[in-house]
C-alpha positions in Angstrom: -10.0 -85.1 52.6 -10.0 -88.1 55.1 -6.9 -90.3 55.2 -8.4 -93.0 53.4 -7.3 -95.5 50.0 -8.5 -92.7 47.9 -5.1 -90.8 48.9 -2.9 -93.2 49.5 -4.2 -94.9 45.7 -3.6 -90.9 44.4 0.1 -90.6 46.0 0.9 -93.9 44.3 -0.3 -92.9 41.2 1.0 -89.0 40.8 4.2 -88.3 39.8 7.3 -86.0 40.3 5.9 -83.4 38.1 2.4 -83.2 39.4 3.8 -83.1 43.1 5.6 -80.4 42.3 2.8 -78.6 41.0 0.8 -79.0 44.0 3.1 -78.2 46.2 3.3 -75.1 43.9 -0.5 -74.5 44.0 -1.5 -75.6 47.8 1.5 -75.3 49.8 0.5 -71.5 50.6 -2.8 -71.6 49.8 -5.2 -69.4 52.6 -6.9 -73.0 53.7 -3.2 -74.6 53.6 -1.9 -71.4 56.1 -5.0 -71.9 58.3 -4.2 -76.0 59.0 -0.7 -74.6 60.2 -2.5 -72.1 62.5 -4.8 -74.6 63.8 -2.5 -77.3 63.9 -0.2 -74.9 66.1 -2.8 -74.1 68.4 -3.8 -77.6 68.7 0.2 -78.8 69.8 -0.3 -75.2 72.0 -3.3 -76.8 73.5 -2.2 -80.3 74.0 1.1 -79.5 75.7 -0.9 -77.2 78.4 -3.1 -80.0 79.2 -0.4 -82.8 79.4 0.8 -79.6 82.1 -2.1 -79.4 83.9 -2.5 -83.4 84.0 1.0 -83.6 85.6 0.1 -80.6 88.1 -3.4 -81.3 89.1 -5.1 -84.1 88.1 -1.9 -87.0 89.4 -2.3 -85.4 92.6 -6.0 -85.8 93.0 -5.7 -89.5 91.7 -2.9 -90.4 94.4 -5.3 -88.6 97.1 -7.7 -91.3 95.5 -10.2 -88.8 95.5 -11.8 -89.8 92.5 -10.9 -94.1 92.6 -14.4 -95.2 92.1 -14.8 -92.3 89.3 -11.7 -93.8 87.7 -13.0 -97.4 88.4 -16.3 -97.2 86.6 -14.8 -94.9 83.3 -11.9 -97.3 82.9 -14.9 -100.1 82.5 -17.0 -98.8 80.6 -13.7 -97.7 78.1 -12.6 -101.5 78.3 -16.1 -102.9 77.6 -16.7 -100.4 74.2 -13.1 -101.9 73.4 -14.0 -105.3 73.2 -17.3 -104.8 71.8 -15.2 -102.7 69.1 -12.9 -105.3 68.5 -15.3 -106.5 66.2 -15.0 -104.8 63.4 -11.1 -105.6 63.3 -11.8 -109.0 62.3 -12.2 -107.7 58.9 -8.6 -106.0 58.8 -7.7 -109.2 59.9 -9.4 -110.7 57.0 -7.9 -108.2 54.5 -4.4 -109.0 55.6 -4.5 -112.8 55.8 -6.8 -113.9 52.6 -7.8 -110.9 50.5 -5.9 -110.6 47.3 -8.7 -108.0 45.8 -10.8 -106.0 47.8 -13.5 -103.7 46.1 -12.5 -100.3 48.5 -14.2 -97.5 45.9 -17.5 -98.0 48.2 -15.6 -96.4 50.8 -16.6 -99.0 53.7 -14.4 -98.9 56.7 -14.8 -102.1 59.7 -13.9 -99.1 61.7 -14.3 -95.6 61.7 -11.8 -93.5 64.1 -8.8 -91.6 62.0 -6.5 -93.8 63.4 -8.0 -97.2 62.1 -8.6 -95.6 58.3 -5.4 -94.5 58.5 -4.1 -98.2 59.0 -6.9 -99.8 56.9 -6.0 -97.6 54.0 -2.6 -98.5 52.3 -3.7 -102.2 53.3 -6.7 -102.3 51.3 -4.9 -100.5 48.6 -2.4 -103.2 48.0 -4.3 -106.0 48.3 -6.4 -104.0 45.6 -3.6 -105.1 43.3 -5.4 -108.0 42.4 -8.1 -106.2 40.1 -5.3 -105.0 37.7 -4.4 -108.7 37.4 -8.3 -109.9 36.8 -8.6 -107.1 34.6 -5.6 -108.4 32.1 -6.8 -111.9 32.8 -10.3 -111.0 31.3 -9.2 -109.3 28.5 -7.0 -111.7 27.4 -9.6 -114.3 27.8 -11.9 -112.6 25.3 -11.6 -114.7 21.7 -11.4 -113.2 18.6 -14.9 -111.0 17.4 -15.9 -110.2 14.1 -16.3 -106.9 12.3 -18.2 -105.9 9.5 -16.6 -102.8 8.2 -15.3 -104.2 4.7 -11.7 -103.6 4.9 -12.0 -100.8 1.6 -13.7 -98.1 3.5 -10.8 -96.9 5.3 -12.6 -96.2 8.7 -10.4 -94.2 11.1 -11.8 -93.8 15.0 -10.2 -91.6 16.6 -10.4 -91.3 20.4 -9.4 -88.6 22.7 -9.1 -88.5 26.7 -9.1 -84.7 27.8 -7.8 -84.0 31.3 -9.4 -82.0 33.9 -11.6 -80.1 31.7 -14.5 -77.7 33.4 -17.3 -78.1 30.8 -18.5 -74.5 31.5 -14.9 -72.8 29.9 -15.4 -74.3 26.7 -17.0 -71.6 24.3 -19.4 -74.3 22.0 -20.9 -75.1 25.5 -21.5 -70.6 25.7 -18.7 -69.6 28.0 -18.4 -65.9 27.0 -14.8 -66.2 26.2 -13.8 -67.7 23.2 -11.9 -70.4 24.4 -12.7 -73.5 21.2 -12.2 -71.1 17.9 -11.8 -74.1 16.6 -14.1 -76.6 17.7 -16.4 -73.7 17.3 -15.9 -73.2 13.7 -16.3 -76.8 13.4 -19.7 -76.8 15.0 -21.0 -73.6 12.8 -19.8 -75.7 10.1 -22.0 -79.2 10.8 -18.7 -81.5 11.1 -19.2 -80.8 15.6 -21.8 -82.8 17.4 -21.7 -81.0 21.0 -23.1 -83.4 24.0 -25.4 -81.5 26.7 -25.5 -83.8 29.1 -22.8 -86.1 29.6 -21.1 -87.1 33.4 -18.0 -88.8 34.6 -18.5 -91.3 37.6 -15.3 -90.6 38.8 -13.7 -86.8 39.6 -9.8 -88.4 39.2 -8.4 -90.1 36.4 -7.4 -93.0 37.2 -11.1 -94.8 38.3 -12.4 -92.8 35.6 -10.4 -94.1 32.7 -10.8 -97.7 34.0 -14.7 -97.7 33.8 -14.4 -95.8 30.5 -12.4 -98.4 28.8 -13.6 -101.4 30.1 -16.7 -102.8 29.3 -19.1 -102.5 32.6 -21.7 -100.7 33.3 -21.8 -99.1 37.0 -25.8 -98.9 36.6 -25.7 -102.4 36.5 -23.4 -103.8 38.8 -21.0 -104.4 37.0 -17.1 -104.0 37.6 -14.5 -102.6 35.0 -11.9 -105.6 36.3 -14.3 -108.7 35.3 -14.9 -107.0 31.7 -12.1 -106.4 28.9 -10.1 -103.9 27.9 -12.5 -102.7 25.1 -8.9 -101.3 22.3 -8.3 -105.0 22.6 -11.8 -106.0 21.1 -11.1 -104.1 17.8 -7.5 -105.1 17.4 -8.6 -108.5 17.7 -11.8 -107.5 14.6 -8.6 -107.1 12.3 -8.3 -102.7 13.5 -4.8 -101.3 13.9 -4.7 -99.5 17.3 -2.3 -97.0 18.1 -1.9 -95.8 21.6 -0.3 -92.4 22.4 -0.3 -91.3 25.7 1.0 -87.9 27.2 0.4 -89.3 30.8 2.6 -92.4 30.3 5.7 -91.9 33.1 8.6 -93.7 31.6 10.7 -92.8 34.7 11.4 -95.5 37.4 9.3 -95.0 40.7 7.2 -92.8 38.6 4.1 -94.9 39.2 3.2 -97.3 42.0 1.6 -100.6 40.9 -1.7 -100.1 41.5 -1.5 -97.2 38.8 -3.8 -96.6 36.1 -0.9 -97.2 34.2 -0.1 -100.9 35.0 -3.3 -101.4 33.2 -3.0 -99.6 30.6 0.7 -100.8 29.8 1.0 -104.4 31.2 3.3 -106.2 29.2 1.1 -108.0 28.0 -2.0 -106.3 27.0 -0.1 -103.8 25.3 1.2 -106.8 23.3 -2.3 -108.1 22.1 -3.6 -104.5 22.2 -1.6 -101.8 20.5 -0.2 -102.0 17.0 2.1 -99.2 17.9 2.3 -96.8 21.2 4.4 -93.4 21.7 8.2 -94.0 22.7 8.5 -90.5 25.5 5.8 -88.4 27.2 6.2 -84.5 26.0 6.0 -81.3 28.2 2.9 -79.9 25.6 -0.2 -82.1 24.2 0.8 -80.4 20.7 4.6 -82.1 20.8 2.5 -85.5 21.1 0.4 -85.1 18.2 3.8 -83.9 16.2 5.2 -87.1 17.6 2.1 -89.3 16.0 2.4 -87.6 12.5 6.0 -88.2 12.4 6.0 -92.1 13.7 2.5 -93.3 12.4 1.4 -94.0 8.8 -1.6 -95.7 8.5 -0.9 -98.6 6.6 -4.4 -100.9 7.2 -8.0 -99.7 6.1 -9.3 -99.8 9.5 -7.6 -98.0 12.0 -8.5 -97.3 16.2 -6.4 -94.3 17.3 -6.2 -93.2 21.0 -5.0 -90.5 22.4 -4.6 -89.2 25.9 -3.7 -85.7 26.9 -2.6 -83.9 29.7 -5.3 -81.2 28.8 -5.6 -78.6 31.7 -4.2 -80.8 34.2 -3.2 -78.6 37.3 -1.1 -76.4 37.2 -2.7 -74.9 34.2 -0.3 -72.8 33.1 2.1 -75.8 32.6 0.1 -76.8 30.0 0.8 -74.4 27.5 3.7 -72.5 26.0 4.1 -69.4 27.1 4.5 -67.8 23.7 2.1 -64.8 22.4 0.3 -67.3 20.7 -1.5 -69.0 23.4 -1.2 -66.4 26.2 -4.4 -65.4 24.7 -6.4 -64.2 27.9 -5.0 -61.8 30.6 -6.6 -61.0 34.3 -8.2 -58.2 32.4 -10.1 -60.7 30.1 -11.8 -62.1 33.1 -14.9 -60.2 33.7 -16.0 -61.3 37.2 -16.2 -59.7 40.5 -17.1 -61.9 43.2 -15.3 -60.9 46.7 -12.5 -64.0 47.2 -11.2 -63.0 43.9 -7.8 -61.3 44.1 -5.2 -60.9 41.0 -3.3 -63.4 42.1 -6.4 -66.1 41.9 -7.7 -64.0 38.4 -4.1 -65.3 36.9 -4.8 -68.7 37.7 -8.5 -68.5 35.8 -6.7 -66.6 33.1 -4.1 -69.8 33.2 -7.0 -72.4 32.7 -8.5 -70.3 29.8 -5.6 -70.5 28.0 -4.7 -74.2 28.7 -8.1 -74.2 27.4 -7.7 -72.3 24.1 -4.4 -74.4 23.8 -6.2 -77.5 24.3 -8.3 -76.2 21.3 -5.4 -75.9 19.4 -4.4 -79.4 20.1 -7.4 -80.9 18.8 -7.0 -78.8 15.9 -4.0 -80.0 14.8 -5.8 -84.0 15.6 -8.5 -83.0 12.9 -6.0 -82.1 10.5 -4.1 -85.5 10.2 -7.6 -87.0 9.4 -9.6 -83.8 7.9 -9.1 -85.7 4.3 -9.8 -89.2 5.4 -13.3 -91.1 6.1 -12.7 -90.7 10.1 -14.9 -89.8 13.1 -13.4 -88.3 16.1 -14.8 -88.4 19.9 -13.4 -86.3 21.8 -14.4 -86.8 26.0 -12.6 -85.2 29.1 -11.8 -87.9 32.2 -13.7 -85.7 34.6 -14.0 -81.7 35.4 -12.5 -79.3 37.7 -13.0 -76.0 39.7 -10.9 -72.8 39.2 -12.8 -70.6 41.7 -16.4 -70.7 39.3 -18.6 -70.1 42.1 -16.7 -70.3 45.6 -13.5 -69.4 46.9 -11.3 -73.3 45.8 -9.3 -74.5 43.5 -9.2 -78.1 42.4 -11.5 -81.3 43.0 -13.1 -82.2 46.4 -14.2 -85.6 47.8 -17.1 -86.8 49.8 -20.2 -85.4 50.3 -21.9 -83.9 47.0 -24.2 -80.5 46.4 -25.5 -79.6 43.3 -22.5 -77.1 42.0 -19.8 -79.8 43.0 -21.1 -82.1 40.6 -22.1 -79.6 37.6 -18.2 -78.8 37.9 -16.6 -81.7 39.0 -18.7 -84.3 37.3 -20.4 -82.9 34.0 -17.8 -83.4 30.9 -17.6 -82.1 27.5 -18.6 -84.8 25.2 -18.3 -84.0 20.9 -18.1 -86.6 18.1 -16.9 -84.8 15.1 -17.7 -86.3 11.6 -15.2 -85.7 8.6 -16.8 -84.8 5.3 -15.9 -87.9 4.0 -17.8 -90.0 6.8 -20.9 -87.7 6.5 -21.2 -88.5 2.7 -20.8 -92.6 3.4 -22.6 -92.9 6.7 -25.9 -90.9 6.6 -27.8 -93.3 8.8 -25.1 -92.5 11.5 -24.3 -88.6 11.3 -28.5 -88.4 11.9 -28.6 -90.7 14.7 -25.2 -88.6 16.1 -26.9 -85.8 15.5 -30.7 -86.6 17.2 -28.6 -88.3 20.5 -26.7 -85.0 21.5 -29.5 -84.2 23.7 -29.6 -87.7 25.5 -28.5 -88.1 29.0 -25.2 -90.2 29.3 -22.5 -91.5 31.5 -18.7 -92.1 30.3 -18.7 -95.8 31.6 -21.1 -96.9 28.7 -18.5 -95.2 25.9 -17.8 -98.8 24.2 -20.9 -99.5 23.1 -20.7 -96.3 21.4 -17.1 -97.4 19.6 -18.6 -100.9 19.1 -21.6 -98.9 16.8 -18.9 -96.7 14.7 -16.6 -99.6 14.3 -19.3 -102.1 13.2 -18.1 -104.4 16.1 -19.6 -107.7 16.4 -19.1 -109.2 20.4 -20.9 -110.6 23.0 -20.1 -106.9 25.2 -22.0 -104.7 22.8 -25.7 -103.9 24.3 -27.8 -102.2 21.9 -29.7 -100.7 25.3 -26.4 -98.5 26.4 -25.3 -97.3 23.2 -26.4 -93.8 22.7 -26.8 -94.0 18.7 -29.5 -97.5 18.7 -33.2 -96.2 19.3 -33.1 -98.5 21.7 -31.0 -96.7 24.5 -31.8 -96.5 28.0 -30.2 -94.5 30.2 -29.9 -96.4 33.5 -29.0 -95.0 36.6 -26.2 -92.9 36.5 -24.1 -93.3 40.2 -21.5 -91.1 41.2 -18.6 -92.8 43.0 -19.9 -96.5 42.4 -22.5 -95.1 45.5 -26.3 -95.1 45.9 -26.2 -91.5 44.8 -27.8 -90.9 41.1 -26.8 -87.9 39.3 -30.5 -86.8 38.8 -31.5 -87.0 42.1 -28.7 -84.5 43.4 -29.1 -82.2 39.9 
């Protein structure tokens, strides 16, 4: 990657434990040991020409050999300057008036390393302002109606995956069985399995901001003028419950243009969340334990969120290491392509079972509401490589190819009906059921929630919600840029 307010916004928003699992993965990676190489050569290179300048070249200048040479390149340098100077107006700008600057375009006034470098953290900061809109137009929002009647005991359950390669998961026909669960839940009719669902974003935190606002990037619009969309059905008379395994607690965990400081400002958490998890946990299973043992559901009508760490790099942090869930070994991985070594098969074997674990987790979900009238959506932030078709581990940025995005960008997307649900809500499990093939983008998921949850408000559009006949899948950009998932895949 460039130095550029994608990095700086990432090293603000990671944390002590993710550093130190990429310092783990990358530090000694082969493309880490070949920067140091070049990077050695490169100091190797620049100290013999700084020699040869002090050898030669001073002493042809003070023959003045070359005067009117150095005459006319020292003007035309000067003249590119000023005409250059230009675009530093706008960094001007930035620093003197700007209190929120849309950078996710990635526009630059200026284009040498040097400039991005110094335009980066700026526009970063002054980026602040967007979480502070953002609250502002939540709060804003006045009360909506809802026309679930308070006896029908609705239950939504949401849940964020992390990092999650749509291509592992078994119910999408990877060849190992990853989802035994979800699978037998499919076989069964209670799992509706997406086909073609993307992420705008591949990192979470620009991700999660589209998908729980209520814009559109199709149309324009940005997640910081529209509300918070939890906040809408707490405010239709929902309780909303908020547990989050990516909430750092610590202090200096997470700089304040996090993902976080939107999430849990003060006081949209206030208006927002009728109760929210106390500690973050080492394994996605201890958080669910942690719901069942703090939450009873007291109201009819209940909103329930939760966020996982899913198979979050390093993947085999994410699960305990018991015979349980060390399901898959190297030997379980049936591939052969040349940059695969054992030490590169472990890590695939490490993301199956984070996988399978993940699985588990969302098991152990649909049990706490198995019984009730609930509906479950289950949708992961963005994907992921672990060397699937080329030698590289993890997510890339800027340009996009075809395999990039099928990786990187397409997410696993199910809603899973309980028995109960499918008895009362007919008209609804059949228009689940005859949408699974639609194309869809995770910025557009409200209007979805807004359906299940009978929500009445001035944000729903019957266009972008995937269950009305009337959807229409409008263009679906990656990155906020001109480029449209359709036209690359």
């Amino acid at each position: 990657m460039f130095v550029d307010p994608t990095v700086f916004r990432l090293l603000g928003e990671t944390n002590q434990n993710e550093s130190k699992g990429f310092v783990r993965e990358y530090i000694l990676s082969h493309n880490s040991i070949m920067t140091y190489v070049k990077l050695l050569l490169y100091v190797v290179i620049a100290i013999c020409m700084e020699l040869a300048y002090r050898r030669y070249i001073l002493k042809i200048i003070k023959l003045g050999n070359i005067n009117i040479l150095t005459f006319v390149l020292f003007s035309i340098c000067l003249c590119y300057g000023a005409y250059s100077c230009k675009a530093y107006l706008d960094y001007i700008k930035l620093l003197m008036n700007s209190d929120t600057v849309d950078y996710d375009h990635g526009y630059y006034p200026a284009m040498d390393w040097y400039s991005r470098f110094l335009y980066s953290p700026c526009i970063v900061l002054a980026s602040n302002g967007h979480f502070k809109i953002a609250v502002q137009s939540s709060l804003a929002v006045e009360k909506v109606t809802s026309s679930v009647h308070m006896n029908d005991s609705l239950n939504i359950v949401f849940v964020i995956g992390e990092s999650y390669i749509k291509s592992h998961a078994h119910f999408y026909g990877h060849y190992l069985n990853t989802t035994p669960i979800l699978s037998k839940e499919k076989e069964k009719g209670n799992l509706y399995v997406y086909n073609d669902a993307v992420s705008p974003f591949n990192y979470t935190s620009t991700a999660l901001r589209n998908m729980l606002s209520c814009n559109s990037i199709g149309h324009s619009e940005k997640w910081y003028n529209y509300p918070y969309f939890p906040l809408l059905f707490k405010r239709a008379g929902y309780d909303v419950y908020f547990w989050d395994n990516q909430h750092e607690w610590g202090v200096g965990e997470v700089c304040v243009f996090s993902l976080n400081q939107y999430l849990h400002d003060e006081c949209l958490s206030k208006e927002t969340y009728t109760k929210t998890n106390a500690a973050s946990f080492e394994f996605d299973g201890q958080l669910v334990e942690d719901f069942k043992k703090k939450v009873v559901l007291s109201r009819p009508n209940n909103f329930i969120m939760f966020h996982l760490l899913g198979q979050h790099f390093k993947a085999d942090m994410r699960f305990p290491h018991t015979k349980e869930f060390i399901h898959f070994t190297t030997d379980s991985i049936k591939r052969n392509e040349t940059w695969l070594n054992k030490e590169k098969l472990q890590l695939i074997a490490d993301y199956e079972n984070a996988t399978y674990y993940n699985d588990f987790v969302l098991g152990q979900i649909l049990n706490v509401f198995r019984d009730k009238n609930a509906v479950l959506i289950y949708v992961s932030d963005h994907g992921e490589e672990v060397y699937d078709y080329r030698d590289h581990l993890g997510r890339t940025y800027g340009k996009i190819d075809k395999l990039q995005l099928t990786y990187q960008y397409d997410i696993p997307f199910v809603i899973w009906c309980s028995d109960k649900f499918k008895q009362k809500y007919h008209d609804v499990v059949t228009a689940i059921n005859e949408s699974t093939n639609k194309p869809f983008m995770s910025d557009n998921m409200c209007h979805l929630f807004f359906h299940l949850g009978a929500i009445q408000t001035a944000f729903y559009h019957e266009d972008r919600d995937l269950l009305s006949p009337k959807y229409k899948c409008e263009k679906r950009l990656i990155s906020e840029s001109e480029i449209e998932y359709n036209s690359i895949n």
